[in-house]
TORFILUM-199801 format. One record per residue (C-alpha): residue number from 1; residue in three letters; z negated, y, x negated. Coordinates in Angstrom, 2 decimals. Layout:
BEGIN
+-----+---------+---------+---------+---------+
| num | residuo |      up |   north |    east |
+-----+---------+---------+---------+---------+
| NUM |     ALA |       Z |       Y |       X |
...
+-----+---------+---------+---------+---------+
END
This chain:
BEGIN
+-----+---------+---------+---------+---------+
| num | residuo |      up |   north |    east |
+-----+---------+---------+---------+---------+
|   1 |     UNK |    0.00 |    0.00 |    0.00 |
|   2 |     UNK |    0.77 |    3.64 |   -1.57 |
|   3 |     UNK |   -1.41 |    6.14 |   -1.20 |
|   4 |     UNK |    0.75 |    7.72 |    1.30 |
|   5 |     UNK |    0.53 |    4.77 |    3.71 |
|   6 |     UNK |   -3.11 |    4.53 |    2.95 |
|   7 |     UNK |   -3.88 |    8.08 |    4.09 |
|   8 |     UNK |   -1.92 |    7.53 |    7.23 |
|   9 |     UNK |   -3.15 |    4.49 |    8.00 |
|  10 |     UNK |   -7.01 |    6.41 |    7.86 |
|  11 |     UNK |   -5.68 |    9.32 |    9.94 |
|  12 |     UNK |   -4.59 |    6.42 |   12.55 |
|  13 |     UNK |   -8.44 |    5.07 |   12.65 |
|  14 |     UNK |   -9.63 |    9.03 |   13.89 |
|  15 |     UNK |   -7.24 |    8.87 |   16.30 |
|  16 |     UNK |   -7.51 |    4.95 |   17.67 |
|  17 |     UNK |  -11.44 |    5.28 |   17.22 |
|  18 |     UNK |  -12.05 |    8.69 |   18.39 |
|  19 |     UNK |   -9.04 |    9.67 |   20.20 |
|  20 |     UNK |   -8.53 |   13.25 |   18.37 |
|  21 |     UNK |   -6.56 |   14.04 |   15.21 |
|  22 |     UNK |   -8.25 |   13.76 |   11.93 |
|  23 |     UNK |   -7.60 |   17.55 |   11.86 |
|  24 |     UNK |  -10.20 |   17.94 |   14.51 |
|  25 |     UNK |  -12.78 |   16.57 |   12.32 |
|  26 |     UNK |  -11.55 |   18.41 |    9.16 |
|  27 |     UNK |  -11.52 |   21.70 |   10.50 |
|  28 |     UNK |  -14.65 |   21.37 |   13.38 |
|  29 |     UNK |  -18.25 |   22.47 |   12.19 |
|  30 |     UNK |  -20.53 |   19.99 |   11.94 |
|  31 |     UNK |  -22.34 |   21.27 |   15.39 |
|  32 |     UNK |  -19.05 |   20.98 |   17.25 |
|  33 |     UNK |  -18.41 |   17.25 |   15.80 |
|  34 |     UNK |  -22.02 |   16.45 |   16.69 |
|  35 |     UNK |  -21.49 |   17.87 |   20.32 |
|  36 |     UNK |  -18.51 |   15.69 |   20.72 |
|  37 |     UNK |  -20.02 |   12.34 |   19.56 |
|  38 |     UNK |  -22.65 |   12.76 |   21.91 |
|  39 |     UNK |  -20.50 |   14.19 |   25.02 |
|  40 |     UNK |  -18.37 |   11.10 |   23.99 |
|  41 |     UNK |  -20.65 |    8.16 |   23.03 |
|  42 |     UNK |  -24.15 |    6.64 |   23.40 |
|  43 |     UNK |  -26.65 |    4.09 |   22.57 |
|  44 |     UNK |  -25.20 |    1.24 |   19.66 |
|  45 |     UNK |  -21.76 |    2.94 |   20.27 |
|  46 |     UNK |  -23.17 |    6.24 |   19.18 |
|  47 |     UNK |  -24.53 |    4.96 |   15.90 |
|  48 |     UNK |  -21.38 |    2.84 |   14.88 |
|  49 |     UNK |  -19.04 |    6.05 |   15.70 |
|  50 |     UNK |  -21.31 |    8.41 |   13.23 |
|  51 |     UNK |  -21.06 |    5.70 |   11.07 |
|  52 |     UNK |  -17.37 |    4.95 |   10.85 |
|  53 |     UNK |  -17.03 |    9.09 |   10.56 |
|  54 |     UNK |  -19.37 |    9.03 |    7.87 |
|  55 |     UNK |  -17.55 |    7.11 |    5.92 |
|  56 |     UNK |  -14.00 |    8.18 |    6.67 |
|  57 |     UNK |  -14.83 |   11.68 |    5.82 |
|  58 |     UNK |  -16.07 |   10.71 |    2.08 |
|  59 |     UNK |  -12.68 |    8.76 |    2.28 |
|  60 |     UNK |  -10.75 |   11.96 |    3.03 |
|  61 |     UNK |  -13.08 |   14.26 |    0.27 |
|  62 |     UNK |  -12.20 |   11.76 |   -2.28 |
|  63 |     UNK |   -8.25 |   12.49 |   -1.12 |
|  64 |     UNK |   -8.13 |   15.65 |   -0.20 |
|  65 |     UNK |   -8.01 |   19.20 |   -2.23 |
|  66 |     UNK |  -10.81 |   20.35 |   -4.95 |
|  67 |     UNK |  -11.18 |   23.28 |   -1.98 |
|  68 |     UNK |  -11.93 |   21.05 |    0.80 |
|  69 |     UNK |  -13.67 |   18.63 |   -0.77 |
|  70 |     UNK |  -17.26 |   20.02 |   -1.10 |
|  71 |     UNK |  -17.67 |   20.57 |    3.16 |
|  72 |     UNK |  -15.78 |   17.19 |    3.58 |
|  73 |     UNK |  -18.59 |   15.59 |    1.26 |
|  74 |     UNK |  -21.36 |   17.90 |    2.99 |
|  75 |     UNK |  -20.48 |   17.05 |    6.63 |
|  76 |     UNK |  -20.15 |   13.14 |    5.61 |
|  77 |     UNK |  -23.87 |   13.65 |    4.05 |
|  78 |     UNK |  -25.34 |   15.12 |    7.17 |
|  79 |     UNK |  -23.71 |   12.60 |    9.91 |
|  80 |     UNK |  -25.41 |    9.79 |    6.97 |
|  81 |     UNK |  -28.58 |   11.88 |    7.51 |
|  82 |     UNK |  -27.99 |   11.80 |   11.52 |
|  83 |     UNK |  -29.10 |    7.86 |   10.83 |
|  84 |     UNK |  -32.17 |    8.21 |    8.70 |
|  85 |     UNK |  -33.54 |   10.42 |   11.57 |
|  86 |     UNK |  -31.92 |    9.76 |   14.81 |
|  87 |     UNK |  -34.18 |   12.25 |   16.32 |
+-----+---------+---------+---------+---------+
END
């Protein structure tokens, strides 16, 4: 797989997991990503989505631009920290 396909294939899991455009998720806050998990999703569901976003975001900061990087890195860190304290 080139690292073309491979980026597509990621933007394809944003859309078939969350049904918006990894752009949504790029460019959102972190409040307004937050407000649509939990509009969206609950209980088990909830934790597995924040999960899976978690991780594709570090995916896309290792990918992406020096200038995006840093916020890509910082918004996977706090959905991680969304799991140490539900709360």
């Amino acid at each position: 797989m080139t690292s073309k396909e491979e980026i597509e294939f990621y933007e394809t899991i944003y859309l078939l997991t969350f049904g918006k455009e990894k752009n949504f998720f790029l460019n959102s806050n972190f409040i307004t990503i937050c407000r649509f998990l939990n509009e969206n999703y609950w209980g088990d569901n909830l934790i597995l989505r924040i999960r899976l976003l978690s991780k594709l975001l570090y995916y896309d900061a290792i990918v992406s631009p020096k200038k995006i990087k840093n916020e890509l890195i910082r918004k996977s860190q706090e959905l991680g920290e969304i799991l140490k304290n539900p709360e």
